[in-house]
N, C-alpha and C positions, 0 to 999 in steps of 0.2 A: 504494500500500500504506500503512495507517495505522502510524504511528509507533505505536512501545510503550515507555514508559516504565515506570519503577517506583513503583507511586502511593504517596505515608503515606499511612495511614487518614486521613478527612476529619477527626475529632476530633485528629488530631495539627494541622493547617492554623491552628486556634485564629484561625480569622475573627474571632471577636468580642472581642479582644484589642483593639483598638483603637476599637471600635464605641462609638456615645455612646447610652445608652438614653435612649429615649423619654421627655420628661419632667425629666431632670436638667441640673441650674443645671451648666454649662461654666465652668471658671476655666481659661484655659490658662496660666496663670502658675505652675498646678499639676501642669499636663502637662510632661513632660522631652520635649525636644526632642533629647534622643540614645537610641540604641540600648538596647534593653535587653538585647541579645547580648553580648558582652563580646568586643571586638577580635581577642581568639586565637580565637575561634568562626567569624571571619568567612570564611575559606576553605569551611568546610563549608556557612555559611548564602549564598553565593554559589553550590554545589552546586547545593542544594536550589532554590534561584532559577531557575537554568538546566532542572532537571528537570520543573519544578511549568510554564514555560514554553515546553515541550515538547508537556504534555499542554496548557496554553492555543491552542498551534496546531492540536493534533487535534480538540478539543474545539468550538473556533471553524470550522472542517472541516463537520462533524455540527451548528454550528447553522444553517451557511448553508446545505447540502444540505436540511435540512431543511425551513427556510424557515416554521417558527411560531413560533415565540419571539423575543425580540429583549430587548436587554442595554443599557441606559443607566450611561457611568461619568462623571461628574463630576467633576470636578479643579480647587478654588481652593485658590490660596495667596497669599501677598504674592509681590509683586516677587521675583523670587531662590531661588521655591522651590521649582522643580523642578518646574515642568509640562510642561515640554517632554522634560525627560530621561526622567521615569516612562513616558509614551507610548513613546518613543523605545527605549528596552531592556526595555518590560514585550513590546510587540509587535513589535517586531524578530522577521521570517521569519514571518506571522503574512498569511495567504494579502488582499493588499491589496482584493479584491473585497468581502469580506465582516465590513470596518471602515470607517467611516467619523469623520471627525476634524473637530469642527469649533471654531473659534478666533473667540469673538465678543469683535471691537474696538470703539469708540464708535462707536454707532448710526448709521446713514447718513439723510437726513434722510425720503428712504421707508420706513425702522425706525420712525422719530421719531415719521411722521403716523399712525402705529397706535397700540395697547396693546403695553408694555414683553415680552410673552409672547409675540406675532405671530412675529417672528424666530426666537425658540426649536422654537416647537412646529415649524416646517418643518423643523428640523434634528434631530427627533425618529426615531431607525432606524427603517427600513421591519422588517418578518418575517425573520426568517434574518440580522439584521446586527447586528453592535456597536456602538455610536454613544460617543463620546468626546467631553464637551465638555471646551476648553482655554480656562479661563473660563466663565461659564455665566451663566443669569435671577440668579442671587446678586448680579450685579455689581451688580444694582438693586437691593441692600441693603448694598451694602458701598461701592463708589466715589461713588455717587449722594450718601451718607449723609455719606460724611467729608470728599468735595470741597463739599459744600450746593449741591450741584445740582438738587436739588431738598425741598420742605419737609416737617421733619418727618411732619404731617399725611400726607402722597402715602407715602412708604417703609415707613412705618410698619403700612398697611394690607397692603403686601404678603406679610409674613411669613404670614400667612389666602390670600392669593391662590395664595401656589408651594406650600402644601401639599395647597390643595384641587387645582392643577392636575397637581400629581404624583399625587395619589392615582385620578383621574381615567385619568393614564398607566397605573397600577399595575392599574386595575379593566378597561382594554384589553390586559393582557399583557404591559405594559412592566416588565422588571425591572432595579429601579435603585438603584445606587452610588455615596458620595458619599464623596470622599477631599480635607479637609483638609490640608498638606501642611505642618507647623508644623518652623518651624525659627529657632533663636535670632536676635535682634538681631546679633550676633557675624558668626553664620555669614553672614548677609546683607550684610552689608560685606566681608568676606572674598571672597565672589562675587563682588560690585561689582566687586572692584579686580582678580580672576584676568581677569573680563570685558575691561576695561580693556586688561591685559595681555598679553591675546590674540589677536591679528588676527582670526584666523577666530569671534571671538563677540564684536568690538567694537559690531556694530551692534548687538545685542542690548542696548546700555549707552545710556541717556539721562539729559539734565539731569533729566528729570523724575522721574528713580527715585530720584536724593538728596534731591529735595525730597517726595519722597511718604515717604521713610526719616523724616524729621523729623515724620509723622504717625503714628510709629510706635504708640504707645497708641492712638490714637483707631482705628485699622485693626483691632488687638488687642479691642478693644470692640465694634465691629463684628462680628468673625468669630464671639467669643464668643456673640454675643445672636443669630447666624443658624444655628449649631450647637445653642444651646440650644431655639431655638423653632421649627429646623425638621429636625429627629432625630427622623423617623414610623416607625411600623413597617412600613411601606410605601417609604420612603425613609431609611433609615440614613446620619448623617453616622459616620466613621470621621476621628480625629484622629491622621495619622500621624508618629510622630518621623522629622525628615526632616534633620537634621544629616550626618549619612553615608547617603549614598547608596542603600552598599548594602544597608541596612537597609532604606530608607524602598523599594527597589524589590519588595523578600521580601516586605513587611507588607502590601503592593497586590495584590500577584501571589497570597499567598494568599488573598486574601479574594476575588479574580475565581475562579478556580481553585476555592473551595470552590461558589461560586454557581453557575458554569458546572455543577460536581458535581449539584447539586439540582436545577438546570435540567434536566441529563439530554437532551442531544437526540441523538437518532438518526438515523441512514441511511437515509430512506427505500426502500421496495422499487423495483423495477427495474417501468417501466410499461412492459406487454407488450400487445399486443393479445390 
């Protein structure tokens, strides 16, 4: 039996709240990286969260039964920014057959002997499925760029590659979401050291996260110029304040939720002979 919730109207959802238009210079130094909820609200926006998550499992139900649509969501952040949680409590109870999650770490050296896009595109949802990258082809404008692993000249041209190969996905039916996950210098050292402090997420902690913390501007620059040059209207970057949690999970969830809405997938009829 399909769950039934209590839907807001889609214009209450305010998807494009966070949404970066097409075209506009990104400062994120002008972005606030806290809530724009204000703290006594957050009982109710944790609600709403839970309800809107609801209809994300019904919704995801009817895309998979249905099996013609498919939902790409994208998720960078720096180190500490909540890639792992947003997945983790946006699809929580969220039927595992008809998501898929996939986590691209440095390249394996059969990645390597291809073009930087090879790996991606296989990890691309089949029809009927959600596809979640944790990490994603950005990496090859962001880590590539700030480690100098590879030269200017090579990176540079990519920002023209991921758009045309998204829009490519987008002109095959692929509908896709791209969530920044912006949260202060502050808050990422605070993570750090809870990491640290806690058994069960000490592996999550490495040397190499304080030393990439020290590249903190150049990361910042980075994100900026791959937000600002690659925000299509086929591919939406969305800059989430991600300082409290519960905020950065609401401002995700709504904007899946509203897309899931306009997707609109159905139940197929019953094949009878």
């Amino acid at each position: 039996m399909a769950r039934k919730t209590q839907k807001p109207q889609q214009n209450d959802l305010l998807p494009e709240t966070h949404r970066i238009v097409p075209g506009e210079s990104v400062h994120l130094a002008d972005i606030s990286t806290k809530s724009p909820i204000p703290s006594r609200e957050r009982e109710a926006a944790e609600k709403e969260f839970r309800e809107l998550r609801e209809e994300l499992i019904e919704a995801q139900n009817r895309l998979y039964a249905e099996s013609k649509q498919k939902l790409l969501i994208v998720l960078q952040a720096i180190d500490g920014g909540g890639k792992d949680g947003t997945i983790r409590n946006c699809f929580k109870g969220v039927n595992p057959q008809g998501v898929q999650v996939t986590s691209f770490k440095a390249p394996t050296s059969t990645e390597l002997a291809r073009d930087y896009l090879w790996r991606v595109h296989a990890a691309v949802p089949p029809k009927g499925m959600i596809g979640l990258f944790n990490r994603s082809h950005y990496e090859d404008v962001l880590i590539v760029r700030v480690e100098k692993l590879v030269p200017p000249d090579v990176w540079q041209k990519r920002y023209d590659h991921i758009n045309a190969f998204e829009k490519m996905l987008a002109d095959e039916g692929t509908r896709i979401l791209k969530f920044l996950l912006h949260i202060s210098q502050e808050e990422q050292h605070e993570r750090f050291e809870k990491r640290l402090a806690d058994v069960n997420k000490q592996y999550k902690y490495s040397a190499a996260d304080r030393e990439k913390s020290k590249s903190w501007d150049d990361y910042m620059q980075a994100f900026e110029d791959m937000v600002t040059k690659c925000s299509t209207p086929w591919a939406p970057w969305h800059v989430i304040p991600a300082d409290q949690k519960w905020y950065r999970n609401l401002a995700v969830m709504r904007a899946i939720v509203a897309t899931l809405r306009d997707m609109n997938p159905k139940y197929p009829p019953p094949k009878l002979d």
